[in-house]
SESE-268562 format. One record per residue (C-alpha): residue number from 1; residue in one letter; x negated, y, z negated. Coordinates in Angstrom, 1 decimal, always signed. Layout:
! SESE-268562
NUM  A  X  Y  Z .
...
! end
This chain:
! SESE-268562
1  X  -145.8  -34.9  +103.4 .
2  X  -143.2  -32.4  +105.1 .
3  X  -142.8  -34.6  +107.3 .
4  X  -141.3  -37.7  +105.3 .
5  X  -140.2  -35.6  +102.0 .
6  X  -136.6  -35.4  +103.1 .
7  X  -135.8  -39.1  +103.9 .
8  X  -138.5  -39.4  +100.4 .
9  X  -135.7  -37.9  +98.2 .
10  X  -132.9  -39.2  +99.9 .
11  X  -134.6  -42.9  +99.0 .
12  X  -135.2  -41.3  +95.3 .
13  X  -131.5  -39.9  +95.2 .
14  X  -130.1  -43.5  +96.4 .
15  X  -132.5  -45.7  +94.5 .
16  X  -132.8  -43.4  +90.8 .
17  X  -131.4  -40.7  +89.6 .
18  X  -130.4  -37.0  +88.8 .
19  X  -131.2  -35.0  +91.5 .
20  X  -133.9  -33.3  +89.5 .
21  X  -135.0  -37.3  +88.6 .
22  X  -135.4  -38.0  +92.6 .
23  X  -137.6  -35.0  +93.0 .
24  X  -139.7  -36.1  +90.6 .
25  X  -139.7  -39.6  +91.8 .
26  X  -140.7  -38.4  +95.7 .
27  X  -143.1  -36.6  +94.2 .
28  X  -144.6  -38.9  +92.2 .
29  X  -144.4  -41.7  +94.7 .
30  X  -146.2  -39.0  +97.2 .
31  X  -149.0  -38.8  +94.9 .
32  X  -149.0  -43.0  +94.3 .
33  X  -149.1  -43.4  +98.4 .
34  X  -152.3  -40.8  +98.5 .
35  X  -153.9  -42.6  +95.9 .
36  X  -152.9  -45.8  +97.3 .
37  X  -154.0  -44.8  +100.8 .
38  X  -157.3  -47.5  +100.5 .
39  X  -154.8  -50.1  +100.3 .
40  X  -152.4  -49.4  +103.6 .
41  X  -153.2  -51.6  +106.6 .
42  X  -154.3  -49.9  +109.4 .
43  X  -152.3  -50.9  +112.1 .
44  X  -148.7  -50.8  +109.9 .
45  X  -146.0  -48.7  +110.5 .
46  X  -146.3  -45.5  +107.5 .
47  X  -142.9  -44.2  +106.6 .
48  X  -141.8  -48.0  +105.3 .
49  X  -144.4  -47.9  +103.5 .
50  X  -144.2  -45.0  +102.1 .
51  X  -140.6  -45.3  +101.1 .
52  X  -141.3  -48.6  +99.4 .
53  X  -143.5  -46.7  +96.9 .
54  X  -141.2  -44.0  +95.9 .
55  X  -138.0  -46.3  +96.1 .
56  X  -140.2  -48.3  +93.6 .
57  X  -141.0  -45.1  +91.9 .
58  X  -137.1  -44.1  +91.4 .
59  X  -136.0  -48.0  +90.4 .
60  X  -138.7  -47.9  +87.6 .
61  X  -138.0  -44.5  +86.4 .
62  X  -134.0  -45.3  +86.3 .
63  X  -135.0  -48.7  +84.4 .
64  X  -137.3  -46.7  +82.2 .
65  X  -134.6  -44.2  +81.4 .
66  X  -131.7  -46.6  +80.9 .
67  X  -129.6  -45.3  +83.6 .
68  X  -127.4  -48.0  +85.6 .
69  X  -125.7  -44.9  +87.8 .
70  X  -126.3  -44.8  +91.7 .
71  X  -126.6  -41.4  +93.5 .
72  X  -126.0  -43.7  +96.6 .
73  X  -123.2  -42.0  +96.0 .
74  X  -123.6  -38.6  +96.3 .
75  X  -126.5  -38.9  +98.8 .
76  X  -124.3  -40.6  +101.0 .
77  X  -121.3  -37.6  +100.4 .
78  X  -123.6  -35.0  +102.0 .
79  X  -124.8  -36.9  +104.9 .
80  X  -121.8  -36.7  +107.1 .
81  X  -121.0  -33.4  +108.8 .
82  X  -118.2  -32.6  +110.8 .
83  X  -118.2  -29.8  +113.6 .
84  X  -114.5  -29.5  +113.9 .
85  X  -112.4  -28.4  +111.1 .
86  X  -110.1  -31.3  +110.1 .
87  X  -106.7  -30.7  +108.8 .
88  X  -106.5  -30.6  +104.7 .
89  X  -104.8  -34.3  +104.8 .
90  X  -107.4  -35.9  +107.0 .
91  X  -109.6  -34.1  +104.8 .
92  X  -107.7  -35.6  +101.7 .
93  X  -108.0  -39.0  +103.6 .
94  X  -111.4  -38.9  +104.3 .
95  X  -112.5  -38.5  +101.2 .
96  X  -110.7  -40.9  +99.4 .
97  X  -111.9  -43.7  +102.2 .
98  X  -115.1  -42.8  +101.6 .
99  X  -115.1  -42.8  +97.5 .
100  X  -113.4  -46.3  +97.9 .
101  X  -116.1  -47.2  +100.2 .
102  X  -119.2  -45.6  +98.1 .
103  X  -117.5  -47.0  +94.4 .
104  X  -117.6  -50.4  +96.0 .
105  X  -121.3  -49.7  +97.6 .
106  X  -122.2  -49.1  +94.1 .
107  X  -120.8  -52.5  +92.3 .
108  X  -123.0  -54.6  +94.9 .
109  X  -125.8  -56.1  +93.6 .
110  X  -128.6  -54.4  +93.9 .
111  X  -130.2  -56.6  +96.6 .
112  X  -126.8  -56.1  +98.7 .
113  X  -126.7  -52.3  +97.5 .
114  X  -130.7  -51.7  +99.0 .
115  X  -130.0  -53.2  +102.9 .
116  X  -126.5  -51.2  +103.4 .
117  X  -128.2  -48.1  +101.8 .
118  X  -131.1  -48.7  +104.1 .
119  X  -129.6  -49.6  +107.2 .
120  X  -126.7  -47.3  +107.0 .
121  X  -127.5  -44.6  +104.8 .
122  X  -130.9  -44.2  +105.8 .
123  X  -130.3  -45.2  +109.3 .
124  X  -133.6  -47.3  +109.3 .
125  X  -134.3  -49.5  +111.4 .
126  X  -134.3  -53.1  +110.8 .
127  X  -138.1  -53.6  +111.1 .
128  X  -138.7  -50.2  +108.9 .
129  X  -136.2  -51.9  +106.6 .
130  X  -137.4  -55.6  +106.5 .
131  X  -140.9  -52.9  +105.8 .
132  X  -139.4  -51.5  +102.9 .
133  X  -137.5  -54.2  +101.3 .
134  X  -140.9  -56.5  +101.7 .
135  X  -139.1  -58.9  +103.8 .
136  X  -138.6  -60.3  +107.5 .
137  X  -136.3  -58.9  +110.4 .
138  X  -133.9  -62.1  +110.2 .
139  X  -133.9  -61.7  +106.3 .
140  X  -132.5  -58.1  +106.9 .
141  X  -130.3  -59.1  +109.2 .
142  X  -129.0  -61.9  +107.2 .
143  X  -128.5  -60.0  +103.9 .
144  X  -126.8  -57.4  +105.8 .
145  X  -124.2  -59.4  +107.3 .
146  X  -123.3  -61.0  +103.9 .
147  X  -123.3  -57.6  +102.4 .
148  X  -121.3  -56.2  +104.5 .
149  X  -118.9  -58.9  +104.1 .
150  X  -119.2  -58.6  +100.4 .
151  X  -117.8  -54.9  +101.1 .
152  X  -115.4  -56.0  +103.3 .
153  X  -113.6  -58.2  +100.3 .
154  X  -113.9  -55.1  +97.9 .
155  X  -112.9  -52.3  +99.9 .
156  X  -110.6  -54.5  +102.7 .
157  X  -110.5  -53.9  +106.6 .
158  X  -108.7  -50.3  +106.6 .
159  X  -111.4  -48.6  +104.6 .
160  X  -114.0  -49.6  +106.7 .
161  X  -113.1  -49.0  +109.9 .
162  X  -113.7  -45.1  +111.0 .
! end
């Protein structure tokens, strides 16, 4: 469990809810996988599998509650770290690129919205995500290129580029 429980609530936060919500999702979903462990193939990679559950967890509990909002968004805020100190405009900058680019991550559809969050978010791989998303390598890699260029129309070239 320690060893998957971070990346477990970053898939909660971007699939679900409140923070509090995606806690209780990984949690749950932790509990679902033990229960569940008859059922893995032996042979099969774990941490996919593992994030499936509680990603499904998070969506149901989100559909459950009503709540359309994505913390893809503020997951995705937290995961970049600079070791310089940038100046206060490229700070200003920065932040506004990445608001553009995380508001138009979260009017995807939610097929779109799963492979970039993912791939790029969750830096899996492509098999770990064709694992979680329940689909092949050259679906993943398909969906990702459209969805990317979906992205590309909302947020345009200069956004996107670091």
């Amino acid at each position: 469990m320690r060893a998957h429980q971070d990346i477990a609530f970053r898939v909660a936060c971007l699939a679900g809810g409140s923070a509090a919500e995606a806690e209780e999702a990984a949690q749950e979903g932790f509990v679902k996988a033990w229960t569940a462990l008859d059922r893995f193939r032996a042979g099969a990679p774990f941490r996919p599998w593992l994030l499936a559950i509680v990603a499904n967890e998070a969506r149901n509990r989100r559909r459950a509650a009503g709540r359309r909002a994505g913390l893809a968004l503020r997951a995705g805020e937290a995961s970049v770290v600079d070791a310089a100190v940038p100046s206060p405009e490229a700070l200003a900058l920065s932040a506004a690129r990445r608001d553009a680019l995380l508001a138009a991550l979260a009017d995807l559809d939610e097929r779109d919205r799963a492979v970039l969050t993912c791939r790029y978010l969750l830096d899996l791989s492509e098999e770990e995500t064709a694992a979680a998303l329940g689909c092949r390598r050259g679906t993943v890699k398909s969906r990702t290129s459209r969805a990317l260029g979906r992205l590309r129309e909302r947020v345009g070239e200069e956004v996107m580029a670091p």
